[in-house]
C-alpha positions in Angstrom: 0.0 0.0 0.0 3.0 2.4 0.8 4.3 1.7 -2.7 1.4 3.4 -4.8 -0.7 5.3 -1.8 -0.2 8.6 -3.0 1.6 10.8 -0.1 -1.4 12.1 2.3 -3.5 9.4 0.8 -5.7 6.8 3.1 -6.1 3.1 3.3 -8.9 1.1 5.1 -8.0 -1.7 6.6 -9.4 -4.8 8.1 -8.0 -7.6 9.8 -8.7 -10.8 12.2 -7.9 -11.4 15.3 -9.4 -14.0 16.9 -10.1 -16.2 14.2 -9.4 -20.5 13.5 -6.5 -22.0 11.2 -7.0 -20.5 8.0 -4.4 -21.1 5.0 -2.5 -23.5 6.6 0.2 -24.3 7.0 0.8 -20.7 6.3 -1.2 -19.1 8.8 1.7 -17.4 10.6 0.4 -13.9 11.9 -2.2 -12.2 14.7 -2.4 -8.3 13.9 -2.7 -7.2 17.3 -3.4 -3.4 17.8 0.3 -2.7 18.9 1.7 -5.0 15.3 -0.5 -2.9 13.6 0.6 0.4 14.7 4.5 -0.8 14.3 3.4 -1.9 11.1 1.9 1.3 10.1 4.4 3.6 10.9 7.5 1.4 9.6 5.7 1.9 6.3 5.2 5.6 6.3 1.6 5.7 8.1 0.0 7.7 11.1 -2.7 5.7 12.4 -6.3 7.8 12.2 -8.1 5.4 13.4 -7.9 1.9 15.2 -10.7 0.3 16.9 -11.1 -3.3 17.8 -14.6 -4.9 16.5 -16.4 -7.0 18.4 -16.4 -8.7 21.8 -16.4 -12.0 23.6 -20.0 -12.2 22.6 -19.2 -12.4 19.3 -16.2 -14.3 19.3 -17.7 -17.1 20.7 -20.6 -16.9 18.7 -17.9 -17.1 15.6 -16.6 -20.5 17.7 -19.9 -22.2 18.2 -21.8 -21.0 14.4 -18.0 -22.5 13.0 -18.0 -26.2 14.6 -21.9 -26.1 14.0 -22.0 -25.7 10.3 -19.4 -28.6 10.5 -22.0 -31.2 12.0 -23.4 -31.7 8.7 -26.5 -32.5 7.8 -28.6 -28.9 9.5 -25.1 -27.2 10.9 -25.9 -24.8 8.5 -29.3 -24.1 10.1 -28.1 -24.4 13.5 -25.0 -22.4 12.8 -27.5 -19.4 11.4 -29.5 -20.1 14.1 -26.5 -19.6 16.7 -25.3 -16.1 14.6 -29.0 -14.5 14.8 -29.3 -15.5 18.6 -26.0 -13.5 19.0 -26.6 -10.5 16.4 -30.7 -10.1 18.9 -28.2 -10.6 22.1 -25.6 -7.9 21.3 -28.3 -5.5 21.1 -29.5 -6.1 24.2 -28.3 -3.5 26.9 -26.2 -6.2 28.7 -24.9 -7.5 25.5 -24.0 -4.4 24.5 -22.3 -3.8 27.5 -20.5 -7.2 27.4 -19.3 -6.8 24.0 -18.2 -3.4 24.3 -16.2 -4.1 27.7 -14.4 -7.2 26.4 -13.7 -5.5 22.6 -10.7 -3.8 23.9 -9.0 -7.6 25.2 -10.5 -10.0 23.4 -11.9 -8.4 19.6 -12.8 -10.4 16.6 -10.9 -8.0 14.6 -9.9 -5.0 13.9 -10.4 -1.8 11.8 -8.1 1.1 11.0 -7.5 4.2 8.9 -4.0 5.2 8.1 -2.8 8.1 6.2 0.6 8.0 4.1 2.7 10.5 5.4 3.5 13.1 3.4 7.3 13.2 3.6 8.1 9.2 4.3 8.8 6.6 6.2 9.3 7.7 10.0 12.4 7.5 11.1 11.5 6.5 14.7 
């Protein structure tokens, strides 16, 4: 991205967190918020924004809908079934609450907007 963003341009970015063995065997990195800040301003980028997504709610959710839709024969319902239980739950109060407090330590992913820095990498 830091070869042909234009200087002051912005990316969007979105990554996984928690998420199962994808890829394999190459499957080698977690983008924590502190990698993705490192990573971001060794390639010439300040950080606008970076918020985790998601929270223990929906992480497990992710688990449970994952090893349903593996049963088989009506996973797929039950796995759908799982995801809309969670999607009425989170918008709950408590839900909301749970997810929200939890996002910060245990996310599903994340989402950031960087801006290219105008004159280069930073030399920090």
């Amino acid at each position: 991205m830091s070869r042909i963003l234009v200087p002051g341009g912005k990316t969007l970015l979105n990554v996984p967190f928690l998420y199962w063995l994808h890829e394999q065997p190459h499957d080698y990195y977690r983008y924590t918020e502190f990698a993705l800040r490192r990573f971001a301003r060794l390639s010439g980028f300040e950080v606008l924004v970076l918020q985790p997504v998601g929270g223990a709610p929906e992480v497990l959710t992710d688990i449970l809908a994952k090893h349903a839709a593996r049963l088989g024969w009506g996973g797929a319902r039950l796995a759908a079934a799982i995801s809309t239980a969670c999607q009425a739950f989170i918008h709950t109060s408590i839900g909301n609450r749970i997810s929200s407090k939890t996002g910060a330590v245990f996310p599903i992913a994340y989402f950031m907007v960087a801006q290219k820095l105008v004159d280069g990498l930073d030399s920090q």
